[in-house]
ZALUM-418564 format. One line per 4 residues: their letters; for each residue x, y, z of C-alpha. Coordinates in steps of 0.001 Angstrom, whole numbers, plus 500000, padded with zeros to 6 digits. Layout:
N
A = X/Y/Z; ...
This chain:
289
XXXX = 500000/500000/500000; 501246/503046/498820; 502127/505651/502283; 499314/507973/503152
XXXX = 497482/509206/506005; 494507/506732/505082; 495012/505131/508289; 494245/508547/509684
XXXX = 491745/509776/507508; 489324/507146/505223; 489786/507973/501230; 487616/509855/500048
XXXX = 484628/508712/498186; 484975/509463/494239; 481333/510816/494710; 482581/512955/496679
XXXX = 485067/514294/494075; 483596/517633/492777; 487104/519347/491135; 490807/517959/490623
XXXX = 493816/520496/490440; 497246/518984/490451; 500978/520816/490736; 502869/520334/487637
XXXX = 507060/519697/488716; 507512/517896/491120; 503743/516357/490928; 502457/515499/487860
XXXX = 505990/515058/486178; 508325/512731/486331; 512282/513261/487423; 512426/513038/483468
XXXX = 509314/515894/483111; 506938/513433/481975; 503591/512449/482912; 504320/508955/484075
XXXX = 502019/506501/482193; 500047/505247/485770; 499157/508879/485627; 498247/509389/481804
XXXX = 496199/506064/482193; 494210/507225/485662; 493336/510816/484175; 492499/509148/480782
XXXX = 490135/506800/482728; 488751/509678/484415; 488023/511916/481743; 486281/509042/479404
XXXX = 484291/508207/482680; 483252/511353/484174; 483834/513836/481439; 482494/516855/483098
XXXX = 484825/516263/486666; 487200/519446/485883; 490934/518420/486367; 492862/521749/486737
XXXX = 496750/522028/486498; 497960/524698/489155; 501711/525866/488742; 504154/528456/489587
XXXX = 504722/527925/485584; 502934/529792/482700; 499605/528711/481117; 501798/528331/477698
XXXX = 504385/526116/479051; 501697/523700/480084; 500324/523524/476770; 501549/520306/475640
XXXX = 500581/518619/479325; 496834/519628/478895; 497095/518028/475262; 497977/514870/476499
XXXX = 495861/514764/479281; 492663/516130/477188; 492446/518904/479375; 491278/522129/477695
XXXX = 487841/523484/478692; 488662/523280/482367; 490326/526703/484104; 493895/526735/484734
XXXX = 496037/528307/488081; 499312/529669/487337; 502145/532002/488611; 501372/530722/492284
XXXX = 497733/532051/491851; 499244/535519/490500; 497335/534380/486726; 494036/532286/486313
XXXX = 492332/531154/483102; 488935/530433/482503; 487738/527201/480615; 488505/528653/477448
XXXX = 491982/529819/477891; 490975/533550/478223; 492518/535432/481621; 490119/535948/484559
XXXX = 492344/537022/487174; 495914/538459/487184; 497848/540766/489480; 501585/541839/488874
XXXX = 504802/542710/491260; 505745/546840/491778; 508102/547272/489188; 509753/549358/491719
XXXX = 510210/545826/493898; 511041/544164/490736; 513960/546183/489958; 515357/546697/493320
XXXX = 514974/543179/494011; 517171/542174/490631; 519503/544883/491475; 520201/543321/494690
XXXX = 520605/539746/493740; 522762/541019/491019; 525255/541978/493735; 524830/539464/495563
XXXX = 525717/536459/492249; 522280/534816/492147; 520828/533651/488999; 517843/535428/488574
XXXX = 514552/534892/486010; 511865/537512/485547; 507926/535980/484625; 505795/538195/482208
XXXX = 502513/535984/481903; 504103/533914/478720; 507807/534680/479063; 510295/533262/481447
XXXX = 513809/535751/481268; 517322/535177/482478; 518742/538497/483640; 521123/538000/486447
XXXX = 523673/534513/485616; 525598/533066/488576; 529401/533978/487784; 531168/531350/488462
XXXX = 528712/529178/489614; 526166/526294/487705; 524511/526848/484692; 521185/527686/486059
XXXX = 519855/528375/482497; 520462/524844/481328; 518996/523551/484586; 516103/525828/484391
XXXX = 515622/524543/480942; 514951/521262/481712; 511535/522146/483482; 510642/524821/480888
XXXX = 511976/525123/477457; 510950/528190/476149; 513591/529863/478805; 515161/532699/477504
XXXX = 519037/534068/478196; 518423/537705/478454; 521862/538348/480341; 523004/540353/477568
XXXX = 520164/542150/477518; 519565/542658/480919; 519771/546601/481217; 517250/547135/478332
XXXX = 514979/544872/480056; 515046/547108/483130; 514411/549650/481009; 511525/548332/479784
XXXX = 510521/547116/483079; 510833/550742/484711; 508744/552226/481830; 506188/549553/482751
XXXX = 506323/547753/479366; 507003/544975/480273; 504979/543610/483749; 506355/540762/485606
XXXX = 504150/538009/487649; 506996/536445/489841; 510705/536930/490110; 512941/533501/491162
XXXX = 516226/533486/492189; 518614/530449/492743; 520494/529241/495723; 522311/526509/496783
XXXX = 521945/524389/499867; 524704/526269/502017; 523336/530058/501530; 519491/528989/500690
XXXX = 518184/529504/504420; 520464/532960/504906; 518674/534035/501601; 515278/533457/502752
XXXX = 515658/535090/505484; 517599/538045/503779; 514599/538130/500905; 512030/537992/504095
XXXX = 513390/540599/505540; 513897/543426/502929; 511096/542552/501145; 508209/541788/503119
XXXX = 505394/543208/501368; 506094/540179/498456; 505394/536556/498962; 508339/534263/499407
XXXX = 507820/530427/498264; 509205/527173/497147; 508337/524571/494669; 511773/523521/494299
XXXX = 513881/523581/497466; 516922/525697/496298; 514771/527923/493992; 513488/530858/495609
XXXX = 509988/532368/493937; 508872/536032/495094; 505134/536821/493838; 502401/539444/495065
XXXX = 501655/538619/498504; 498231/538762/498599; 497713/535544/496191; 498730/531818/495931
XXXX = 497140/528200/494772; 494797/528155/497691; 493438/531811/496879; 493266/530577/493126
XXXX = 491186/527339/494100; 489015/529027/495997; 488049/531307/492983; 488076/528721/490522
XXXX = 485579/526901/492858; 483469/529661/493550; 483067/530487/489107; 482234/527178/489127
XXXX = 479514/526650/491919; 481871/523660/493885; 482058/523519/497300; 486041/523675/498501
XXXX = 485389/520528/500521; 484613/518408/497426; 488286/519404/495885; 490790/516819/496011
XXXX = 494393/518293/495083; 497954/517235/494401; 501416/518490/495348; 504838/518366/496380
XXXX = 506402/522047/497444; 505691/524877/499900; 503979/526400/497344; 500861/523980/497717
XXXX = 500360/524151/501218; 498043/526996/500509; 496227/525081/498314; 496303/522152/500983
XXXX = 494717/524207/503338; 491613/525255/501213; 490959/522078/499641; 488805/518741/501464
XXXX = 491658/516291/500279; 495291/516782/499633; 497632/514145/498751; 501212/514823/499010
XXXX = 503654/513174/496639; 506095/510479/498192; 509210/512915/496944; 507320/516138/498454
XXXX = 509286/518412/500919; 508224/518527/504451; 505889/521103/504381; 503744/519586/501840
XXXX = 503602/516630/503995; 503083/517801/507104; 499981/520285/505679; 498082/517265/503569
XXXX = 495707/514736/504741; 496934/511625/502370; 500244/510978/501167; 501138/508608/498092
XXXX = 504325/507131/496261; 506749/509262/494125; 507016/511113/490889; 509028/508045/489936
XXXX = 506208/505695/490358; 503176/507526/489075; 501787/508726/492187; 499703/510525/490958
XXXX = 497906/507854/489088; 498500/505357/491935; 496415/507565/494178; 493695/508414/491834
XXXX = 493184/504998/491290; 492318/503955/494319; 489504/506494/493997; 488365/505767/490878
X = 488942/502687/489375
């Protein structure tokens, strides 16, 4: 039996299932960013069964780079969290909801982790920019390209992007800077404390992801469940960083992943295997099938 808090707390009924919404890294991806074929199979199932049960992907990524995912998974015509909450989509791929960061707090915020040598990416609602590269250090544009492809090296270019930033043509969602395990607490706690009107979060542990305070998954599940007349209760939702424990919190069921960080799993009431092993699907499953 795969490890969960079932022991704790019964599995839900799939009656009881009113609205899916599932992280993307980390979650519904593989170590390989692939939808392991458990999970593929168990959504398939799902969506030829009860066609009209809306599965919604919530990420920190952008609604484009999730394009080929909700493909795959037949999963247009259902709304769509992303940025952290900071961007929502209705069921036909039109924005609802979006707020964006001070550009004042943008730019004093790359300025500073310029000094400081952390690689630093800027979010527009479809663009994801390098600006500030690690001298000296890994190649967090090759890394950051293996989770979204359509990264861009703007390092070169980093001054006119200000620019364009300052003259507000250009309005950014979230702002993520890298660290690595020996300076990632300090910078937390740095970032916390000079800028604590943004919203500090993690879906990967030594990626750092600042984003309007005043929004995350759980405030973007609760308005995708209010447009669509479902109770919170009735949401069952998957995850794996600190980023989901908002959503957690809002949501009837939450299943951590088996690879999640300690947050995740301390904040959800059912836990299941890894990324590795289609957890994902394994859970859902066991509801379904």
């Amino acid at each position: 039996m795969p490890p969960d808090s079932a022991t704790e707390r019964p599995l839900p009924n799939s009656d009881d299932i009113h609205l899916i919404a599932c992280d993307v890294d980390g979650t519904l991806l593989t170590s390989k960013h692939v939808i392991h074929s458990k999970t593929v199979e168990a959504i398939h199932h799902i969506r030829k069964t009860r066609p009209s049960l809306p599965i919604v992907i919530s990420s920190g990524k952008q609604f484009n780079s999730c394009e080929p995912l909700r493909e795959q998974l037949n999963l247009d015509g259902f709304p769509a969290s992303h940025a952290h909450g900071s961007v929502i989509y209705g069921p036909t791929g039109k924005v609802v909801w979006n707020v964006k960061i001070d550009s004042g707090l943008v730019l004093s915020l790359v300025d500073q982790l310029y000094k400081s040598n952390h690689a630093t990416f800027v979010f527009t609602e479809t663009r994801c920019l390098l600006v500030n590269e690690e001298k000296g250090g890994k190649d967090w544009l090759s890394i950051a390209s293996q989770y979204d492809k359509a990264v861009e090296d703007y390092v070169s270019q980093r001054d006119e992007t200000l620019e364009q930033i300052r003259r507000g043509e250009m309005d950014i969602i979230k702002v993520t800077v890298c660290a690595t395990p020996d300076n990632v607490d300090g910078l937390i706690l740095s970032l916390a404390k000079d800028y604590p009107t943004l919203g500090l979060t993690r879906a990967i542990p030594f990626i750092l992801e600042l984003h309007d305070p005043h929004t995350n998954k759980g405030t973007a599940l609760s308005y995708i469940c209010k447009d669509l007349g479902i109770q919170e209760k009735n949401c069952l939702v998957f995850g794996d960083g600190e980023n989901d424990v908002a959503m957690f919190r809002v949501a009837g069921y939450s299943c951590a992943m088996g690879n999640a960080m300690e947050a995740a799993k301390r904040a959800a009431t059912h836990q299941t295997t890894s990324i590795d092993e289609g957890g994902v699907g394994d859970f859902l499953d066991r509801i379904f099938r």
